[in-house]
C-alpha positions in Angstrom: 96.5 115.4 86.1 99.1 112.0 86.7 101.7 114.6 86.2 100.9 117.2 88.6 100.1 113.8 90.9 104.0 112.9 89.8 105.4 115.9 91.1 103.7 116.7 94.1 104.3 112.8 95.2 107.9 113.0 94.3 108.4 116.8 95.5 106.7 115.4 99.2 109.4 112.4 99.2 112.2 114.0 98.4 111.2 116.6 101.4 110.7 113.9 103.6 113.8 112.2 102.6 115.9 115.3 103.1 114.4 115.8 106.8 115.3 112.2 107.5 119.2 112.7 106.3 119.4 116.0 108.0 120.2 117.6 105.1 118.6 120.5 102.3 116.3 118.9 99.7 118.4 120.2 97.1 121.1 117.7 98.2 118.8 114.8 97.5 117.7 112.6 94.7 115.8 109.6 93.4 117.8 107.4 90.9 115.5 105.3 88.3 116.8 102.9 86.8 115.1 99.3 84.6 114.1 96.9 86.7 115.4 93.2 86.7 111.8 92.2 86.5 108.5 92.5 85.6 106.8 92.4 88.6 109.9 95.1 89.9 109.9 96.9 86.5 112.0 100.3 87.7 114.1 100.0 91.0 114.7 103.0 92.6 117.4 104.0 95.3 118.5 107.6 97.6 121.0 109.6 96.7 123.1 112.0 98.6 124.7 114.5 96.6 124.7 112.5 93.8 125.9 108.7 95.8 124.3 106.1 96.5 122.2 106.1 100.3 119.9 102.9 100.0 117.6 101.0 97.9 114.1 102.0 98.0 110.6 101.2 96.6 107.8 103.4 95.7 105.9 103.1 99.0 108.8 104.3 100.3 109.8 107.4 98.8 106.0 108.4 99.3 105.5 106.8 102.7 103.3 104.6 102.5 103.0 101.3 103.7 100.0 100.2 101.4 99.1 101.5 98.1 95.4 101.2 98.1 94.4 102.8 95.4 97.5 101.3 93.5 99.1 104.8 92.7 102.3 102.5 91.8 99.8 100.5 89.0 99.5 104.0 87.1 102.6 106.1 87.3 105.2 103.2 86.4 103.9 103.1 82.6 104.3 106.5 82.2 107.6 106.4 83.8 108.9 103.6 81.8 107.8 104.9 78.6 109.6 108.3 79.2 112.4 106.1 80.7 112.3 104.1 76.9 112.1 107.0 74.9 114.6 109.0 76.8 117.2 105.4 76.3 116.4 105.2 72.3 117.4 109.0 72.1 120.3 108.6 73.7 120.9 105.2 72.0 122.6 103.2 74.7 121.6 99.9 76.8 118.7 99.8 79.3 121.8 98.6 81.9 123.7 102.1 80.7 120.4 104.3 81.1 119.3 106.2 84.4 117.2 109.2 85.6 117.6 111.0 89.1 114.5 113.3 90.2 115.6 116.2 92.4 113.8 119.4 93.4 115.3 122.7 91.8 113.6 126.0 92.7 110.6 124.2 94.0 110.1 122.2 90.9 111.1 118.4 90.3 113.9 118.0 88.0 114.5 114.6 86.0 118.2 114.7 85.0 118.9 111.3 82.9 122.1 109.9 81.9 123.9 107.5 79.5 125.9 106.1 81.9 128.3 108.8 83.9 127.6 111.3 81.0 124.4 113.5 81.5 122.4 114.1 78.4 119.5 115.7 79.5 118.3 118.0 82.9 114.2 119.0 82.3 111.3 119.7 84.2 109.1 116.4 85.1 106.3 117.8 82.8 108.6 117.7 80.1 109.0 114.1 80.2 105.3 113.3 79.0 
């Protein structure tokens, strides 16, 4: 259920994000990457064919100026913990570690990388 939540939340931002930038949703993604902080445990930024556009948060990329029902409070976990698993297997630094979500034939990708290197492109189900 959270990961059908995951991709339809995710699938509905980067849509919105691509209308906004006047551009296809293909050319869009979401870069994870750790947080600095607890309380800001996975910071999150646009991308535009791959570069940088802005920082961003999770109300955000969804829209939403209040999380009421604190969606945030139950998809970071899982997120992290494929984020920590995904870093182990790759064996390098949380600092050298990142994951981009980005739509592919109507499905959200997670493509995750050890620094500039990708290791890994699957579907968002395949992460939990």
């Amino acid at each position: 259920m959270l990961v059908g939540k995951i991709k339809k939340d995710f699938l509905s931002g980067l849509d919105r994000l691509s209308r906004k930038n006047d551009c296809n949703i293909e050319q869009i993604q979401i870069k994870l990457v750790f947080g600095e902080s607890p309380e800001k445990p996975i910071a999150y930024s646009i991308c535009k064919d791959w570069k940088f556009l802005e920082a961003s948060t999770y109300k955000e990329i969804l829209n939403k100026k209040f999380d009421l029902i604190g969606e945030e409070n139950l998809v970071t976990p899982y997120l992290l913990q494929a984020m920590a698993s995904n870093m182990q297997e790759f064996e390098c630094e949380p600092n050298e570690f990142s994951a981009y979500l980005h739509e592919f034939k109507g499905t959200i990708m997670v493509s995750m990388f050890n620094g500039v290197n990708c290791k890994k492109t699957i579907p968002v189900e395949g992460l939990f």
